[in-house]
N, C-alpha and C positions, 0 to 999 in steps of 0.2 A: 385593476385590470377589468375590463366589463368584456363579458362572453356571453355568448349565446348560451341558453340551456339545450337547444338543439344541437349544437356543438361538444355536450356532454356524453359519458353515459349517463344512462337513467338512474343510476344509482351515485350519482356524482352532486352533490350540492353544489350551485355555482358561487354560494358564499364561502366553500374550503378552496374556491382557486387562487392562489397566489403564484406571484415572480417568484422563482428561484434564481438566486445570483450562483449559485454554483455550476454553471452550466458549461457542459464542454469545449475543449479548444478555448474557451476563454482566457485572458491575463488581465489582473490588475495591478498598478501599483499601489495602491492599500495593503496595510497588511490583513490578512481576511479575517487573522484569527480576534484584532483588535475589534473588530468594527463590523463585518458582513458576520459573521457566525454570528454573536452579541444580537446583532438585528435578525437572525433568524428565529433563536428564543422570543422575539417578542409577538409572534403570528402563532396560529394553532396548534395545539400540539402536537394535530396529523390535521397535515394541506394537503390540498392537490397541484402537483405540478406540470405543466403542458408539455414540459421538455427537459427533464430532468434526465430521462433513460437516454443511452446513448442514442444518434440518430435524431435526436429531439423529439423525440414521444415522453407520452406523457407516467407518471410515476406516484404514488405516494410519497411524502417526505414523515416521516415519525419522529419528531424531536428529543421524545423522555429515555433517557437511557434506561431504566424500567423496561420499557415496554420492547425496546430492542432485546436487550437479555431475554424478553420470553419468546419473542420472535425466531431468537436463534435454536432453540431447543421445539419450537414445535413446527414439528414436520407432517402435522396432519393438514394445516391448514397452508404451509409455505414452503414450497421446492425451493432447492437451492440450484436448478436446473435454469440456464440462461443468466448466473449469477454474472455474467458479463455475454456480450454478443459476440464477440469473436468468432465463434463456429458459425455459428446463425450466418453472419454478413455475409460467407463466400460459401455459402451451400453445404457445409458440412455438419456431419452429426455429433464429433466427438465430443467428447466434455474436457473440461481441465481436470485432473484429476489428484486429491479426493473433492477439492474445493466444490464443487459442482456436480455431484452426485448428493441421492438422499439414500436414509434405511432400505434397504441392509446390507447393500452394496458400502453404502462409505464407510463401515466399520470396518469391511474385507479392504478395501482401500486402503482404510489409515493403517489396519494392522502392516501390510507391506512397506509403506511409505516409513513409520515411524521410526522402524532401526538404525535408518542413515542418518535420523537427523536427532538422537538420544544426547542429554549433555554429555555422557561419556563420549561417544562420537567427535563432540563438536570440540572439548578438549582439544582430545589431539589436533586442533590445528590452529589451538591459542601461539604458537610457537611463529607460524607463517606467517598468521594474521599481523601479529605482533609486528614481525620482520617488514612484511609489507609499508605498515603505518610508519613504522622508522625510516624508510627509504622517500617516501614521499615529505617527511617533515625534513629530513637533513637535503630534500632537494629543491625547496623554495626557503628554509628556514633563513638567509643569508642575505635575500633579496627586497625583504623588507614586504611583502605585500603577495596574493596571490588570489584568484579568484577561486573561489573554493569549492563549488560545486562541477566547475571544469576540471579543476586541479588535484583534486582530492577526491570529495562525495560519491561523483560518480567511477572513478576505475577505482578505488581503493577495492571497495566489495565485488567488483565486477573481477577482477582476478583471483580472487577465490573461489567466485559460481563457474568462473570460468573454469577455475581446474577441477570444481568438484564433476564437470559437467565432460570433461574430457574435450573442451574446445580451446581454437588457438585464440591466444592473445589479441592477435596482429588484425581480429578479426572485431575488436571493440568497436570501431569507429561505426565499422556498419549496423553491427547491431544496436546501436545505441540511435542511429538513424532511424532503423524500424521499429527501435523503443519511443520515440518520440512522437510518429506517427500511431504508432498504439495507442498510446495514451495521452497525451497532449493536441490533439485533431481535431479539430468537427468538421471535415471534410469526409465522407463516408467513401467516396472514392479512396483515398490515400488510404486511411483506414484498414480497407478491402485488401488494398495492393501488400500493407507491410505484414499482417496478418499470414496472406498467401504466402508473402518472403519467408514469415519464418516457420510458418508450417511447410512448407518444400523442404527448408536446410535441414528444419529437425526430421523428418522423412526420409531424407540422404544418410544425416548420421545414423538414425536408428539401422535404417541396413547396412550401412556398414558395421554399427557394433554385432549384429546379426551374425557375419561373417568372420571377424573379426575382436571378437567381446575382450576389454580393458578393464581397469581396475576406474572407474567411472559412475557414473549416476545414471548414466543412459544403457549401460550395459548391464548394472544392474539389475534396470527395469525389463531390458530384455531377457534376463537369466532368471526373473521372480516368477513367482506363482501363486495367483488370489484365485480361492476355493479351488485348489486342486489342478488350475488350469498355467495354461502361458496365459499373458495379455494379451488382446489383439492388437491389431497395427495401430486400429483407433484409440483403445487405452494405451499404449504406449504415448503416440503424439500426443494425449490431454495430458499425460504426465510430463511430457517431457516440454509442454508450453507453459504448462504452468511454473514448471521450476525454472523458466524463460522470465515468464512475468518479472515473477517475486524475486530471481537474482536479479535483474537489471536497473530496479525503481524503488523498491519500497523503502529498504536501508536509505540508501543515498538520500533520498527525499525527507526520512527524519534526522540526517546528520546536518543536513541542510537548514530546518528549522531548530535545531539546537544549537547548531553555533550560531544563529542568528542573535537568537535568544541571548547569548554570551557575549555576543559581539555590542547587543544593544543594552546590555543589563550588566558593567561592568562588576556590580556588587555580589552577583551569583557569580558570576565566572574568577573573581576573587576568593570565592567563599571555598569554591570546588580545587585552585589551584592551592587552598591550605590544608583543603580536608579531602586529597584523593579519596579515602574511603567509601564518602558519602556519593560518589559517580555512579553507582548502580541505583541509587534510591533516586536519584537527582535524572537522569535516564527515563523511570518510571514518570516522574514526574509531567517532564518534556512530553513522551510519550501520549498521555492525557490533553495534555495543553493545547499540543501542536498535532491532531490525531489527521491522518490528509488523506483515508482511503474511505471511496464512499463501493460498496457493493449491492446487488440484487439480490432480491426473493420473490419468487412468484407466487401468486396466491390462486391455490388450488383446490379449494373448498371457502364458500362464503364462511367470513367471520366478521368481527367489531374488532375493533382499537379506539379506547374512548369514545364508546359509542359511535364511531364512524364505521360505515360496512364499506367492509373489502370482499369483492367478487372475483371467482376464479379468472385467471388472466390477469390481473393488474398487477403493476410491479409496486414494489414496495424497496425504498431508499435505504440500507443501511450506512448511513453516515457516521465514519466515528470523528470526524471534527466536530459535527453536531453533538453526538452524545459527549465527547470531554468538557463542552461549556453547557453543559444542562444545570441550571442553575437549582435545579431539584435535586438533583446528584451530589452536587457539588460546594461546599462553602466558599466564597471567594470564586467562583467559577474561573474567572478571566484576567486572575495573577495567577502567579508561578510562584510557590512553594515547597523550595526544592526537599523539603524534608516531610511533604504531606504521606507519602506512600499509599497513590490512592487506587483503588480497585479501577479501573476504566477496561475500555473495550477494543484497544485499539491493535490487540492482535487478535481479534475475534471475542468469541466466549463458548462456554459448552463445549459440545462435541467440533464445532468447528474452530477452536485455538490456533491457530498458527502453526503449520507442521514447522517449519524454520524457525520458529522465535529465539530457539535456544544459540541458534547461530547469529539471529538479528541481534540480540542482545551481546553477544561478546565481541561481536564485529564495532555496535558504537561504544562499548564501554572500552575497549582497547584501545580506539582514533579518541575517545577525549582524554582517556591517560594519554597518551603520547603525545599528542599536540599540545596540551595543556604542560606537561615536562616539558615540552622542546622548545616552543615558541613563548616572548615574551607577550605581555597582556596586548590582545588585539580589538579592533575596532572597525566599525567600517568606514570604508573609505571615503573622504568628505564631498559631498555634491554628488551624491549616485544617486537614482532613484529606485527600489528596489521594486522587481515585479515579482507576479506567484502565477507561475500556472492555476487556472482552475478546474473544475471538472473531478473526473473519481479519484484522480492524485491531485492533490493541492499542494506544488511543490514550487519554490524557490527558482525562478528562471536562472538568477545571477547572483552571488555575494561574494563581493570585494574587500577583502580582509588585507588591515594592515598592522604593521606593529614597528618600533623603533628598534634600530640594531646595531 
């Protein structure tokens, strides 16, 4: 890529500019994890990219999972403020919340948020989950083939957020529309419009739990109190979009790249239907391998990363598909070892872990016990070409799974 140094800031070397192929709204049929990540490792260990942030502005990329780890813990020099645009794009101020707050506010955040999502909590709903998983296996198990991220990935966990969330079922399709436009876009118009959709409905519901309060997540939020206070309207809506986000995409999109994984790797998906035990380690694995969410940090005090300076303003890439194939990190980077159990980053790290994970994790390890019980060994189906959304979910447009019956 040849640019202007006029085209830069002054603090921007025009030899750390590089292509980012991760870039929004995009799809490939590559698979990214094979081939576009792998060729990421082999450019700086912190670039510059033109259009990495949403909107196609321009970003930091940090490849060492090292250097992400410390990134997550210091808050002196990086807000986690604007960790996506969402608010930003239709004129609003709230945050998502705790995700998107820094000290000492997102400690008073996670203290509230963490009770609902405690693995005692999440237990009790091993029983649903479960129920769920069995209803959808004995409803394609018969017919010999099904598309899996239609049929399965996406509503399996989505009727859970749903009920945790006190929302109707009936109301999937749409949301799942303005899931699309959130994240899968690079039209900033559409963007703007689903955004707005879903900040209006969660708006609507919040007062009605107001009025009304349920035994739900949004009524919860309305009946909490961080330091002493109610939430405002705006802390409510950051809470209640972000727990919008993360039920509608994240799961799905790693059940997605794990059965791929299975699909294409007969000798692991053999290994897992002898040794159920090892699903949770095999999980973490995947996890690693297949990591598809890229997030933001602002930098709000000049600092260095390998000697490169970050100036206040610039955003900085937390990629965790980059960091699971860091070949500094990792031995074998870019196989799957389903029994490596490796420390990675793909529900965060530090103070920012995953408020959900405890729910992410029992949600896939329960769909690969089951599917894996129910259905004979599967495959995908012959002459497809598979595509991957890209962008800050790298998720599976389509996969065609079949099996003999």
């Amino acid at each position: 890529m040849t640019i202007s140094p006029s085209q830069l800031p002054a603090h921007v070397s025009p030899d750390l500019v590089r292509d980012y192929p991760i870039t929004y709204g995009g799809v490939t049929a590559e698979n990214p994890f094979t081939t576009i990540i792998p060729g990421v490792h082999k450019l700086p260990e912190v670039f510059y990219a033109l259009d990495a942030y949403p909107g196609f502005t321009p970003a930091w990329i940090v490849r060492r999972t090292e250097d992400l780890r410390k990134i997550y813990f210091d808050t002196e020099h990086f807000s986690n403020k604007d960790f996506a645009p969402f608010a930003k794009i239709i004129g609003e101020t709230w945050s998502s919340l705790p995700v998107e707050t820094d000290p000492p506010m997102h400690a008073l955040y996670r203290a509230f948020v963490n009770p609902i999502f405690t693995p005692k909590a999440m237990t009790q709903l091993e029983g649903r989950i479960r129920g769920y998983a069995r209803e959808y296996v004995e409803g394609f198990k018969t017919t010999g083939r099904c598309e899996f991220m239609a049929d399965f990935a996406f509503e399996f966990p989505i009727k859970i957020f749903l009920e945790l969330m006190g929302l109707p079922h009936e109301l999937t399709p749409r949301f799942m529309a303005w899931e699309m436009d959130l994240l899968h876009n690079s039209d900033m118009g559409r963007l703007a419009q689903a955004t707005r959709n879903v900040v209006d409905y969660l708006r609507g519901e919040i007062a009605d739990r107001e009025i009304n309060p349920r035994d739900d997540l949004i009524s919860y939020g309305v009946k909490a109190t961080v330091d002493g206070r109610k939430l405002t309207n705006d802390e409510l809506v950051g809470f209640a979009f972000n727990l919008f986000i993360g039920g509608l995409d994240t799961v799905s999109t790693n059940m997605g790249w794990q059965f791929r994984h299975l699909a294409e790797h007969p000798e692991d998906q053999r290994m897992l239907r002898t040794n159920p035990s090892m699903i949770p380690d095999a999980i973490e694995e995947m996890m690693r391998a297949y990591g598809a969410v890229t997030t933001f940090r602002t930098c709000i005090k000049e600092t260095e990363i390998r000697g490169v300076k970050i100036m206040p303003g610039d955003k900085v890439a937390m990629s965790t598909a980059i960091a699971g194939r860091d070949p500094q990190e990792y031995d074998r980077p870019n196989e799957v070892v389903l029994t490596r159990k490796p420390h990675h980053v793909s529900f965060g790290y530090g103070p920012h872990l995953c408020v959900g994970m405890h729910l992410a994790r029992r949600e896939m390890r329960i769909a690969m016990e089951e599917i894996l019980a129910g259905l004979p060994e599967f495959a995908i189906a012959d002459g497809q070409t598979l595509q991957a959304h890209l962008g800050g979910i790298i998720q599976p447009v389509e996969l065609p799974l079949v099996w003999k019956v």
